[in-house]
KEPASE-225298 format. One record per residue (C-alpha): residue number from 0; z negated, y negated, x negated; residue in one letter. Coordinates in steps of 0.05 Angstrom, whole numbers. Layout:
BEGIN
@k = NUM	Z = Z	Y = Y	X = X	r = A
...
This chain:
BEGIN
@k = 0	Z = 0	Y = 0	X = 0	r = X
@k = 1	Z = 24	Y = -63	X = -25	r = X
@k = 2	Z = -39	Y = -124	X = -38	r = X
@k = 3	Z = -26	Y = -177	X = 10	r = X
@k = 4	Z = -12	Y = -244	X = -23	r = X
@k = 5	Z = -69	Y = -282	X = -26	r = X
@k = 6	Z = -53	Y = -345	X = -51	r = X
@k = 7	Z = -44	Y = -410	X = -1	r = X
@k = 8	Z = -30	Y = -486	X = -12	r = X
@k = 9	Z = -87	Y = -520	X = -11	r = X
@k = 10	Z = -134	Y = -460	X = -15	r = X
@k = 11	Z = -166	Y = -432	X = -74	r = X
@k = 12	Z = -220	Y = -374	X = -75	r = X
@k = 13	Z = -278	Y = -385	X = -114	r = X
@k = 14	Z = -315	Y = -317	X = -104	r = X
@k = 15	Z = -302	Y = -256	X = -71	r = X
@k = 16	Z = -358	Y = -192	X = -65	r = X
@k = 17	Z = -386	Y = -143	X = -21	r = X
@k = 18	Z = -449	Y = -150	X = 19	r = X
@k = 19	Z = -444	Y = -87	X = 55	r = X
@k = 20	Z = -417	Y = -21	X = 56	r = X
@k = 21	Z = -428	Y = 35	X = 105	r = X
@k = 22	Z = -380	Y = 55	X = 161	r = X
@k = 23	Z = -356	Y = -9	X = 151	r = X
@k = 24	Z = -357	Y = -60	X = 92	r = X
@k = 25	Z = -378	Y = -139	X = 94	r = X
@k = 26	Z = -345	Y = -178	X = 37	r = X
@k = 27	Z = -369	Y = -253	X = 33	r = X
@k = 28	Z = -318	Y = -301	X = 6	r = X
@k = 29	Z = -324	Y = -374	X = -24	r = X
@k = 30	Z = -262	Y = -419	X = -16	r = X
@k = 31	Z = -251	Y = -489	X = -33	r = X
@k = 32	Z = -186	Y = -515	X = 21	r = X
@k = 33	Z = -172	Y = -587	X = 24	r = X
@k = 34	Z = -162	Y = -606	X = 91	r = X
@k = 35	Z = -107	Y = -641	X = 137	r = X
@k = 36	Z = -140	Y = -706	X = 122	r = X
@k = 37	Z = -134	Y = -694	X = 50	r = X
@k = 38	Z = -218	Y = -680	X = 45	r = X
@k = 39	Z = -239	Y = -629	X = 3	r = X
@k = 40	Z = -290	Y = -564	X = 37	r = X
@k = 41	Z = -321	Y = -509	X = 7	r = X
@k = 42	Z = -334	Y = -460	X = 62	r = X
@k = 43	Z = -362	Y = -384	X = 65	r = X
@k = 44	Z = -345	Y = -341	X = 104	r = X
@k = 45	Z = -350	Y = -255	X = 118	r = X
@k = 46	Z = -289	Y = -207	X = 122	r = X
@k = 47	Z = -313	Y = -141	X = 158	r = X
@k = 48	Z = -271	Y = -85	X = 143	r = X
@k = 49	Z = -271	Y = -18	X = 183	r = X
@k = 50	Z = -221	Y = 30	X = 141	r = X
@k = 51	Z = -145	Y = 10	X = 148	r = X
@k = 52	Z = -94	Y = -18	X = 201	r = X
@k = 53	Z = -103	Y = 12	X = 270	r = X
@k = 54	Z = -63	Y = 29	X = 322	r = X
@k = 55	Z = -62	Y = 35	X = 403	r = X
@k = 56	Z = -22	Y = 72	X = 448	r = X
@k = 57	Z = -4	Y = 69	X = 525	r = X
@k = 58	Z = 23	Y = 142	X = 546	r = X
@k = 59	Z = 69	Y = 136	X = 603	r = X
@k = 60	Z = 104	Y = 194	X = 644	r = X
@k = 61	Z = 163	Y = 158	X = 677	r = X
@k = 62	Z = 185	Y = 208	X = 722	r = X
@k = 63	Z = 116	Y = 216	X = 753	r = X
@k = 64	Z = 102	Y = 139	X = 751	r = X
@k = 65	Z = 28	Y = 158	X = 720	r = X
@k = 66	Z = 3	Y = 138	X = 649	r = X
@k = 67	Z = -70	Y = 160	X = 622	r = X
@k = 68	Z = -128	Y = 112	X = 600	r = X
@k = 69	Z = -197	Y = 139	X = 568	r = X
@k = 70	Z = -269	Y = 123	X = 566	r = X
@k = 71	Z = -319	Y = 136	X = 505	r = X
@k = 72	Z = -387	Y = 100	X = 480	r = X
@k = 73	Z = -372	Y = 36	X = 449	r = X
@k = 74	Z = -445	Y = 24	X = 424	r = X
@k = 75	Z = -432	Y = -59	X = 419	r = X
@k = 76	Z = -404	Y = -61	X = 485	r = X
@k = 77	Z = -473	Y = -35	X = 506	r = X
@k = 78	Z = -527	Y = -68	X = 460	r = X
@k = 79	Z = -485	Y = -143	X = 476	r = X
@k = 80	Z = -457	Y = -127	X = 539	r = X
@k = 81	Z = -482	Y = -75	X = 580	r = X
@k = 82	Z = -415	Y = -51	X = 581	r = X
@k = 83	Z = -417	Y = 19	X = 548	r = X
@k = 84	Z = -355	Y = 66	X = 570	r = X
@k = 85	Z = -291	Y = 9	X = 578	r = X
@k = 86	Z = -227	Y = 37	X = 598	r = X
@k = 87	Z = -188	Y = 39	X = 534	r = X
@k = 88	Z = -113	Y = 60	X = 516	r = X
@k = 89	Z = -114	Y = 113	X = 462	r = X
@k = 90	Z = -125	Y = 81	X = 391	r = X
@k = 91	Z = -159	Y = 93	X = 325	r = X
@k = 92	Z = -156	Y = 77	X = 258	r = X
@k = 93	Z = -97	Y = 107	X = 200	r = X
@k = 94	Z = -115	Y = 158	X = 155	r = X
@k = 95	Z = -96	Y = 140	X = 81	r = X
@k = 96	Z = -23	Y = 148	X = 66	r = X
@k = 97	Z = -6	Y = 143	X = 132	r = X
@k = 98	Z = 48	Y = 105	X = 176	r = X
@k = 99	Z = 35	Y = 63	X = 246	r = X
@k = 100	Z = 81	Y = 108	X = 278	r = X
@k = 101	Z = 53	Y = 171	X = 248	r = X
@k = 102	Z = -21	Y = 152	X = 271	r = X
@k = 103	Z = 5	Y = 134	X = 335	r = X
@k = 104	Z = 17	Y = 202	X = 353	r = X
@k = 105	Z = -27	Y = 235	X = 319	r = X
@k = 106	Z = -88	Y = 198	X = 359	r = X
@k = 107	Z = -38	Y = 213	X = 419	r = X
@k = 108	Z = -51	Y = 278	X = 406	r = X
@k = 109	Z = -127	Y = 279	X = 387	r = X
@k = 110	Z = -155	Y = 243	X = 441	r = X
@k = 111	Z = -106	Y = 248	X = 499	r = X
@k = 112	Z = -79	Y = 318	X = 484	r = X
@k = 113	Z = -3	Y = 296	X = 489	r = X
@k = 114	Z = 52	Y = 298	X = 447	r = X
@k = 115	Z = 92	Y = 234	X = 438	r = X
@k = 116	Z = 161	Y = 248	X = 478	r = X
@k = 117	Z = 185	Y = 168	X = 460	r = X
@k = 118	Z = 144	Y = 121	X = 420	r = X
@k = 119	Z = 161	Y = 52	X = 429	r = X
@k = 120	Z = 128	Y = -8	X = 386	r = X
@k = 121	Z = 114	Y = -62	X = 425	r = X
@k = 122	Z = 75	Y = -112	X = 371	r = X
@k = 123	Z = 31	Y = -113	X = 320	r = X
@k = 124	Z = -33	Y = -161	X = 336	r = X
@k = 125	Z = -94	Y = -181	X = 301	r = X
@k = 126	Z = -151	Y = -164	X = 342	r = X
@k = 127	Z = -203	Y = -221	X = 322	r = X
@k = 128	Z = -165	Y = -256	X = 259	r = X
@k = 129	Z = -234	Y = -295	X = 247	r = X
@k = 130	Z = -269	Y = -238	X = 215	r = X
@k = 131	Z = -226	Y = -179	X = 219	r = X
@k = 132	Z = -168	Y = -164	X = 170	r = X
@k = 133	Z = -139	Y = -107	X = 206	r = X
@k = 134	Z = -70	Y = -110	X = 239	r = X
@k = 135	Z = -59	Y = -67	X = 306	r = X
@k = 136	Z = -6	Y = -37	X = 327	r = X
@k = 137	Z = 14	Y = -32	X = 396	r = X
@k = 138	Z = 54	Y = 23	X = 425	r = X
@k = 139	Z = 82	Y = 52	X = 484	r = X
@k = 140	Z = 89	Y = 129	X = 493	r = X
@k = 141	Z = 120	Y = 175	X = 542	r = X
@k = 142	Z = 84	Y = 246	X = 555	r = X
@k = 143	Z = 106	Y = 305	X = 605	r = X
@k = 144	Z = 40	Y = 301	X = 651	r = X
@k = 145	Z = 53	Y = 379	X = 664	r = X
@k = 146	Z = 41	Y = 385	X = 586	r = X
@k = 147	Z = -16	Y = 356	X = 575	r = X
@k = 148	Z = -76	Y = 388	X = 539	r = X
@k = 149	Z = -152	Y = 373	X = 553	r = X
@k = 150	Z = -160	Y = 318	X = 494	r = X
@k = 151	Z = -228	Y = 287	X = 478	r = X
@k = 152	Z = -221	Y = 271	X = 408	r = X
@k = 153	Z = -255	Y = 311	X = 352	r = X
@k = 154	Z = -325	Y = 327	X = 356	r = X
@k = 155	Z = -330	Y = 327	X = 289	r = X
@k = 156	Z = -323	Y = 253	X = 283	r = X
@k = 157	Z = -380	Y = 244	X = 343	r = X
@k = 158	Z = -319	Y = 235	X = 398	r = X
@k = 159	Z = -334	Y = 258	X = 463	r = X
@k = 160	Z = -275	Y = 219	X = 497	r = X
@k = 161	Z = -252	Y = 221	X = 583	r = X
@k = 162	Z = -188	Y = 225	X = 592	r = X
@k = 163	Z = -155	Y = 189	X = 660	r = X
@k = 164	Z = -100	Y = 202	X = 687	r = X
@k = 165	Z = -74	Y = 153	X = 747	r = X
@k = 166	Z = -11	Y = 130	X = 777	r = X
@k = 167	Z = 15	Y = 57	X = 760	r = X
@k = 168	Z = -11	Y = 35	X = 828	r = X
@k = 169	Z = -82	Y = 44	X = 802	r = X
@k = 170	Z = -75	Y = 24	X = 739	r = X
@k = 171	Z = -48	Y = -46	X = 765	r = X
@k = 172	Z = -111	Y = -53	X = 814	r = X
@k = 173	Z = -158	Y = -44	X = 754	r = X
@k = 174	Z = -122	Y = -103	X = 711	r = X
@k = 175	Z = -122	Y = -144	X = 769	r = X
@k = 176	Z = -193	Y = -132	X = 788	r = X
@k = 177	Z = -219	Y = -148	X = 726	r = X
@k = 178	Z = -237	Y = -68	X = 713	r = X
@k = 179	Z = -195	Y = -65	X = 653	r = X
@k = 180	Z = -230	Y = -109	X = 594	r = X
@k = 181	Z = -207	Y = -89	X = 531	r = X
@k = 182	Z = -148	Y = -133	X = 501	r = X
@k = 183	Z = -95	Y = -86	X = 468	r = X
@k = 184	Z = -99	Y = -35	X = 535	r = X
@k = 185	Z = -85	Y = -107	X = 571	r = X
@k = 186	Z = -30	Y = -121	X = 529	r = X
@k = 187	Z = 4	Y = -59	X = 541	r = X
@k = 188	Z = -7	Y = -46	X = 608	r = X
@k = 189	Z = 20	Y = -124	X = 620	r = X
@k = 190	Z = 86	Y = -109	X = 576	r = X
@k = 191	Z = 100	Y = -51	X = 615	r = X
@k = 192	Z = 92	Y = -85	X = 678	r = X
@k = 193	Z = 139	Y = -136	X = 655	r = X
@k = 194	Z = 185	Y = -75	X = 637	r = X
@k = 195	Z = 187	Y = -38	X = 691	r = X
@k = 196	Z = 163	Y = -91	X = 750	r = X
@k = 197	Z = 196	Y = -49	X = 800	r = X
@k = 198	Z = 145	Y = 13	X = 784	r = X
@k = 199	Z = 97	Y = -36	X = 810	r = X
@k = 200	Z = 63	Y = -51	X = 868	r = X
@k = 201	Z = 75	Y = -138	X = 886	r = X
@k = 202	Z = -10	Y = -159	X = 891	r = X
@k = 203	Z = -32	Y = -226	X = 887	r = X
@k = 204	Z = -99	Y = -220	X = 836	r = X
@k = 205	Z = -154	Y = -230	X = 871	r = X
């Protein structure tokens, strides 16, 4: 993997080291950027760093208009928000050495039990660019719904992961209702609503 470039007009980095490292790592970096107004700021900030890129995938079975969304324990959304199991599209991090499109269907496959039929990228996004470095991925998959294997992720990794399946209808009433939360499942249910607007159902949002 290539080092990204990390040098920018008017910014210079002082120091650079790491705070913390367990599941993830917590690097704390001093810059010195010279503003708009031509002032000069030293600023610090933290980088938190949870392995590599990620990736997230919508699966979609076309001919049966249904598509599959998951629930597991996201321990923050339950200490900050009382929100512990949020529907989710399929995603995870890449293993080393690994492509996007590789990972993509190889979480497809761990968590949702499906095989990738298509897999269509749809954008890479950065998921909270004020302390995360990771890029995401975004993909759209389709899967034979008579195919599909139980799922649930691997235990071994302390994944105990629901798998839902539901026709677009439903999945269109829980973005609209405010049941779907979590911002790359938005994104991709939203783009392939805009695809495919005829798969759904015409409902003002509450």
């Amino acid at each position: 993997m290539t080092a990204p470039d990390n040098t920018v007009p008017d910014v210079e980095i002082l120091s650079r080291h790491e705070v913390y490292r367990g599941r993830a790592s917590v690097e704390e970096i001093t810059f010195r950027q010279r503003r708009r107004d031509g002032s000069v700021q030293d600023l610090t900030r933290e980088v938190v760093r949870y392995g590599l890129n990620v990736v997230a995938v919508l699966p979609v079975d076309p001919v049966e208009g249904r598509l599959l969304l998951c629930r597991q324990l996201r321990l923050p959304m339950l200490v900050d928000q009382n929100d512990p199991f949020p529907l989710e599209a399929c995603a995870g991090r890449l293993e080393q050495g690994e492509d996007a499109e590789e990972g993509a269907r190889r979480e497809l496959l761990e968590e949702f039990g499906v095989t990738a039929l298509t897999l269509t990228h749809v954008m890479a996004s950065y998921t909270s660019p004020g302390i995360l470095g990771a890029r995401a991925d975004l993909y759209l998959a389709t899967y034979d719904s008579a195919a599909r294997a139980s799922g649930g992720g691997l235990a071994e990794e302390g994944e105990d992961i629901e798998v839902l399946e539901m026709g677009f209808a439903e999945a269109a009433h829980l973005l609209r209702t405010g049941q779907l939360r979590d911002a790359k499942s938005v994104i991709l249910l939203q783009h392939l609503m805009l695809r495919h607007p005829d798969r759904f159902p015409a409902v003002s949002p509450p």
